[in-house]
N, C-alpha and C positions, 0 to 999 in steps of 0.2 A: 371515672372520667374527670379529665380538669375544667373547671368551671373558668369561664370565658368571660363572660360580662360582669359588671361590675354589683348588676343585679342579683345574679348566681351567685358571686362572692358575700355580699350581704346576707341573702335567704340564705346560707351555709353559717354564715359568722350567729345570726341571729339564732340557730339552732344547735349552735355550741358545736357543728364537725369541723369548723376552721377557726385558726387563730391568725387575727389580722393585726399587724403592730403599725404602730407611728413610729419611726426614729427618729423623729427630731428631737431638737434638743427641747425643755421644757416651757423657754421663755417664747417658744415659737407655737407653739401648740396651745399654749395661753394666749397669745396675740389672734389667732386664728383659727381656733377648734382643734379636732379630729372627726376622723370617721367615727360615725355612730356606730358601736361596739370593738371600736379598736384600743388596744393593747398599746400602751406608752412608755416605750422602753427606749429610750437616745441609746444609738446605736454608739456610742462610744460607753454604752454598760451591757451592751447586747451581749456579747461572749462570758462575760460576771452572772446575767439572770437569767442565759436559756443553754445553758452545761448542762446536759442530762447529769453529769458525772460530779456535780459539784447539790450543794445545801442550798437550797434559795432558788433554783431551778424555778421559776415561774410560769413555764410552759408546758402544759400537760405533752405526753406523747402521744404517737403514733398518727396527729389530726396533720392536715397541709397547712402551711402556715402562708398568709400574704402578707407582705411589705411596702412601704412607701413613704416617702421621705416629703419636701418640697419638691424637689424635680426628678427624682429618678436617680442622682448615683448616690447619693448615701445609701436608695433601697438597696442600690447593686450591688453594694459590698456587702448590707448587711446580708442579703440573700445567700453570696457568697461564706458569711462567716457562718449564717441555719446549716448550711449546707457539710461544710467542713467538720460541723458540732452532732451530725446525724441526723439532722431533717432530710427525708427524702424529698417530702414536694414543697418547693417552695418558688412563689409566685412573685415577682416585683410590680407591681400595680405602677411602679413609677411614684408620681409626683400627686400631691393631695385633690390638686385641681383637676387631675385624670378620676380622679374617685368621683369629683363631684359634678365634671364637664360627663359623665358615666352616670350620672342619675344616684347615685350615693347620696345620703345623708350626709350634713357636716352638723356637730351638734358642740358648745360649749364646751371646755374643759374646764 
């Protein structure tokens, strides 16, 4: 089942069955955290660090992966590009403030 709220997403992330990324870029994610237990990949190295097919793969397989950017379309491309690369479930949370206006954790980077 795909997990809905943002809670769900959490309790999944926290128990290692999902990978939840940040795409932003770094200087943004410094300025203003991330989700608690999310994955910091700027989605302009997304396709470099989650290629199954390539060294450096940083993404385990086979888990759903959620995305979120500041507003929602950096996730949508990146979700786009999990997709393309052989992620079958992949979620766009949208925008950092949907994680935390959803009862998420936001914790330092």
């Amino acid at each position: 089942p795909k997990p809905q709220s943002v809670a769900e997403i959490a309790a999944l992330v926290t128990q290692e069955k999902m990978i939840l990324i940040d795409v932003r870029e770094i200087a943004e994610v410094k300025a203003s955290g991330r989700a608690e237990g999310a994955k910091v990949i700027p989605l302009s190295l997304l396709a470099l660090k989650a290629d199954p097919g390539k060294p450096g793969c940083e993404l385990p397989q086979g888990l759903p992966v959620a995305v979120y950017c500041a507003s929602g379309g950096r996730s949508g491309m990146a979700a786009d590009t999990l997709r393309r690369l052989g992620y079958a479930q992949v979620s766009n949370l949208g925008g950092l403030r949907d994680w935390a206006a959803g009862g998420g954790r936001v914790v330092p980077f």
